[in-house]
C-alpha positions as CSV (number, residue, x, y, z in Angstrom):
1,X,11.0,16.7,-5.0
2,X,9.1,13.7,-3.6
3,X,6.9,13.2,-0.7
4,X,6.9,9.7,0.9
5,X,3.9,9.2,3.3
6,X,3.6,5.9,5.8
7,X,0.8,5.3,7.5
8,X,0.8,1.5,8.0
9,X,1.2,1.4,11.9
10,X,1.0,3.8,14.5
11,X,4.5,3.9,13.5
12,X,4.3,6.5,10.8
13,X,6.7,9.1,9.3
14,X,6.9,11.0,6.2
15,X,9.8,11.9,4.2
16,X,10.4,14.5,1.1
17,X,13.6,13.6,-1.7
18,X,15.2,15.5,-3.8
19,X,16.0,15.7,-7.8
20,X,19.0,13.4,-7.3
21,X,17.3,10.9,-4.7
22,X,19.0,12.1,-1.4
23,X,16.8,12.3,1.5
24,X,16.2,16.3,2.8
25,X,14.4,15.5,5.6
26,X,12.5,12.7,7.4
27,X,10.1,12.9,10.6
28,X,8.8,9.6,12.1
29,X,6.9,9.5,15.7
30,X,4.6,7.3,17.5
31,X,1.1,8.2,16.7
32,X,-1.0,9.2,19.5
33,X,-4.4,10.4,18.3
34,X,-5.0,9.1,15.0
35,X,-3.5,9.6,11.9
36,X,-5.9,11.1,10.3
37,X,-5.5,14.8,13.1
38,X,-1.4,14.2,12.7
39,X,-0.8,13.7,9.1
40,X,-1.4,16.7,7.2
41,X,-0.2,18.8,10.2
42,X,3.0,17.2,9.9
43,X,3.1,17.4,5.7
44,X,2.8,21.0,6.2
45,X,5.2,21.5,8.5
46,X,8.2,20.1,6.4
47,X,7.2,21.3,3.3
48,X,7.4,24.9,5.1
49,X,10.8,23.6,6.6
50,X,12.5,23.2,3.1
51,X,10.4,26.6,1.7
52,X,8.2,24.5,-0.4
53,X,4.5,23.5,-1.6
54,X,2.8,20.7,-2.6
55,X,2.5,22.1,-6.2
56,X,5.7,22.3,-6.5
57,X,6.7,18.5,-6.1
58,X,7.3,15.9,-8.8
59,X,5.5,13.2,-6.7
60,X,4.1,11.3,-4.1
61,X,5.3,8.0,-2.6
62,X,2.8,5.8,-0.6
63,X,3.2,2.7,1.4
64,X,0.0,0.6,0.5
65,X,0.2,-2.0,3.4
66,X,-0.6,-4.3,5.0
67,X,-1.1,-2.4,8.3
68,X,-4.1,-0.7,10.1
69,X,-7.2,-0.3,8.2
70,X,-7.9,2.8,9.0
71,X,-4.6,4.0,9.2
72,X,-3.8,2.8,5.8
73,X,-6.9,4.5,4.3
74,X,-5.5,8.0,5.7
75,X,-2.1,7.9,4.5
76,X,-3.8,6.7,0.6
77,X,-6.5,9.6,0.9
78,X,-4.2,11.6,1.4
79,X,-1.7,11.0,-1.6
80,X,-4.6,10.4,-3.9
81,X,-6.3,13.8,-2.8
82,X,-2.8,15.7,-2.5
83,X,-2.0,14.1,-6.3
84,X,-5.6,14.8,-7.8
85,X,-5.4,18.7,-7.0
86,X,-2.2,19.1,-8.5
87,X,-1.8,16.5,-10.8
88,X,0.8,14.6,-9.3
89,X,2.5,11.2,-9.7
90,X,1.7,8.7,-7.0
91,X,4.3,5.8,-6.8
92,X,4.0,3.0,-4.4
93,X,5.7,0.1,-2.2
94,X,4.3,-2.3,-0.1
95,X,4.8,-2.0,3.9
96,X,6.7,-5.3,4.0
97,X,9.0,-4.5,1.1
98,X,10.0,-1.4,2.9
99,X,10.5,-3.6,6.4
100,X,12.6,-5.9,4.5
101,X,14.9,-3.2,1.8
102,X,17.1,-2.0,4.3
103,X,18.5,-5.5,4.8
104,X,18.8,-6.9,1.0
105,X,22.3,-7.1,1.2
106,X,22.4,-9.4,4.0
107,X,23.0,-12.8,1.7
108,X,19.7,-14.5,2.8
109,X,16.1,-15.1,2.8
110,X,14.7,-12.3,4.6
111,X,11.2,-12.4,6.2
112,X,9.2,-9.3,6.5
113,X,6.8,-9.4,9.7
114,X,3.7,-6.9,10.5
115,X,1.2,-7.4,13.4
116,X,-2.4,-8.3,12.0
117,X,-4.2,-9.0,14.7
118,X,-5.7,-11.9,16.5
119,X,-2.6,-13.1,17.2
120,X,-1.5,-13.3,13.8
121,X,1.4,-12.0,11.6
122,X,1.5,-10.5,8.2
123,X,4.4,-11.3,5.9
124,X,6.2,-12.3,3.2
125,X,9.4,-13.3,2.1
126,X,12.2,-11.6,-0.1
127,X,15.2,-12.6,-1.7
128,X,18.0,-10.9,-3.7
129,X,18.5,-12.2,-7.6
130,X,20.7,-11.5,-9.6
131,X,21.4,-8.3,-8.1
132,X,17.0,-7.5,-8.1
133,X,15.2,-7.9,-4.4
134,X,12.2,-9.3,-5.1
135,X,9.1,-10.7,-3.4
136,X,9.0,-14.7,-3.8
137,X,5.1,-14.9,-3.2
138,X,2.2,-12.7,-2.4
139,X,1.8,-11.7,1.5
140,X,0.1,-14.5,3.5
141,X,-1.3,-14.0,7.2
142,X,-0.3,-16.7,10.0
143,X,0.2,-17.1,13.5
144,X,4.1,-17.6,14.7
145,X,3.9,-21.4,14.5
146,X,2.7,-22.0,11.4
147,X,4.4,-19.4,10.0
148,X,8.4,-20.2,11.0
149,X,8.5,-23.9,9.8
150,X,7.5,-22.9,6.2
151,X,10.4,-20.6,6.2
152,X,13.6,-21.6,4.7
153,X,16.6,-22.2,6.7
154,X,18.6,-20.1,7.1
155,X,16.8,-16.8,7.3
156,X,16.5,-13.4,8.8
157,X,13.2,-12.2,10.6
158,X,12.7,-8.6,10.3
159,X,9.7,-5.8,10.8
160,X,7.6,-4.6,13.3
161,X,6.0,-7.9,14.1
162,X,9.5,-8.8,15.8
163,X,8.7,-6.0,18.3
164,X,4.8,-7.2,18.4
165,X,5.0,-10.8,18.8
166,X,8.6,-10.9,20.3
167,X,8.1,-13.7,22.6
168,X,5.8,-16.3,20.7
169,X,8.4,-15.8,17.6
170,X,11.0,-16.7,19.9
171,X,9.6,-19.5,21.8
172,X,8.4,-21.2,18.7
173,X,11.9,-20.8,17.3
174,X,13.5,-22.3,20.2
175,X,11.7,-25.2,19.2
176,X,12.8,-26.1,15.6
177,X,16.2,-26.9,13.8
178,X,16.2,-24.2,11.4
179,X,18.6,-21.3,11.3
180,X,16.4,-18.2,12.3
181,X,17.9,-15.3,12.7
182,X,16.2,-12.2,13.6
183,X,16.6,-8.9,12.7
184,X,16.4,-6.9,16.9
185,X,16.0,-4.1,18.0
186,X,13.5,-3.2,15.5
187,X,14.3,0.4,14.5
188,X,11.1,1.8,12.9
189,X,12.6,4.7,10.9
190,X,13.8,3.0,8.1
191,X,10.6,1.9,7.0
192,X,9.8,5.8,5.5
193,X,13.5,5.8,4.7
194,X,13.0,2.9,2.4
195,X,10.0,4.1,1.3
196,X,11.4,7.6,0.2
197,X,14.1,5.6,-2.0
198,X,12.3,3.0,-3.4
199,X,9.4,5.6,-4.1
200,X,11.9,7.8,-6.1
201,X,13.6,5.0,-7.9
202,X,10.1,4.1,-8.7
203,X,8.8,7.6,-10.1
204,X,12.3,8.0,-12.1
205,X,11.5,4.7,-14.0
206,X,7.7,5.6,-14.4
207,X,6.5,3.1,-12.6
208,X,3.7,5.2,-11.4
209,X,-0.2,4.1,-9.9
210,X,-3.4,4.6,-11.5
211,X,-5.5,6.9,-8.8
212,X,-8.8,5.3,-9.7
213,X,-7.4,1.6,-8.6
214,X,-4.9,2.8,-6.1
215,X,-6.1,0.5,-3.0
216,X,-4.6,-0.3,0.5
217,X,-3.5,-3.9,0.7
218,X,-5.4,-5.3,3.7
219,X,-5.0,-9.1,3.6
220,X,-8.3,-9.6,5.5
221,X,-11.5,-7.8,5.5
222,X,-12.2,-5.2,8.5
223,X,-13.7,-6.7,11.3
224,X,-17.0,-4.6,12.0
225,X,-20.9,-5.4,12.8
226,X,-24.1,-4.7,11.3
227,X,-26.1,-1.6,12.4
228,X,-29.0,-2.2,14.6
229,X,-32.1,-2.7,12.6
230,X,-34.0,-0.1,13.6
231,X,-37.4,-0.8,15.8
């Protein structure tokens, strides 16, 4: 089995697959502490659902970002830590290619959309080719109004950031003569869903990380100040 952990957002959710890819179980919820207190918690409780351990798994699947720094860095400590005791596979898939999977077969450009702050979006674009979804470039950060006129026309809006930044995407939209579509409501469970099957297509074909360079994907440096010198 494999064990799919997401902890981009304070939408997170975990999900465990089985030898033949099909989903047993998935839990997603709205984080309300910190990730760090519900995680494990949670892992243990639906490994104990399906009468199961961690040793017993063939993997683990991680979303690397971009997200929350230091909700990124649980969900990754955790994989590499879980992996490193018993030897496990870790597989991975970026947060935006999970936003923007469920919709590959849609038959255009789709734009993947996280909040990052300030104001700003995270994303990137996908398109299908020649049956493959692919990324076209690496993830860029941008506020709304620089981001939509550099998108091509037409093409479907998707992710979280549609729920974030709802308004300013629409209101810059209203004012340009492309075909933007967007992908509402924003239904956060299939992120881990997406996850949990690109992550086992991923371990079947070997495709797996090394744990000594597995890093979240941040986009930006953490915004944080210098101790006090001392007196």
């Amino acid at each position: 089995m494999l064990l799919a952990i997401d902890t981009s957002t304070l939408n997170a959710g975990i999900a465990l697959v089985n030898a033949e890819g099909h989903v047993l179980r998935l839990v997603q919820w709205r984080s309300q502490h910190n990730h760090s207190v519900e995680l494990l918690p949670a892992i243990q409780a639906m490994l104990a659902a399906e009468s199961t351990e961690v040793r017993h798994l063939a993997g683990i699947a991680v979303a690397l970002g971009p997200g929350r720094f230091s909700a990124l860095r649980v969900g990754i400590s955790v994989a590499k830590g879980l992996a490193a005791a018993w030897a496990l596979p870790v597989v991975a898939a970026g947060t935006l290619e999970c936003e923007a999977y469920p919709l590959r077969a849609a038959g255009l450009p789709v734009a993947a959309l996280l909040d990052a702050g300030r104001g700003e979006l995270a994303w990137a674009l996908f398109n299908e080719d020649q049956g493959r979804f692919q990324q076209d470039a690496p993830e860029e950060i941008a506020p709304p109004e620089r981001l939509l006129p550099r998108l091509p026309s037409p093409v479907l809006l998707c992710g979280e950031g549609l729920h974030d930044h709802g308004s300013a995407i629409t209101d810059t939209a209203a004012t340009l003569s492309q075909d933007i579509r967007l992908a509402t409501p924003y239904l956060s469970g299939l992120r881990i869903s997406s996850l949990a099957h690109l992550g086992y297509a991923r371990l079947v074909s070997g495709e797996t990380q090394d744990l000594a360079t597995l890093q979240p994907a941040y986009l930006r440096r953490p915004t944080i100040t210098e101790p006090n010198r001392p007196a």
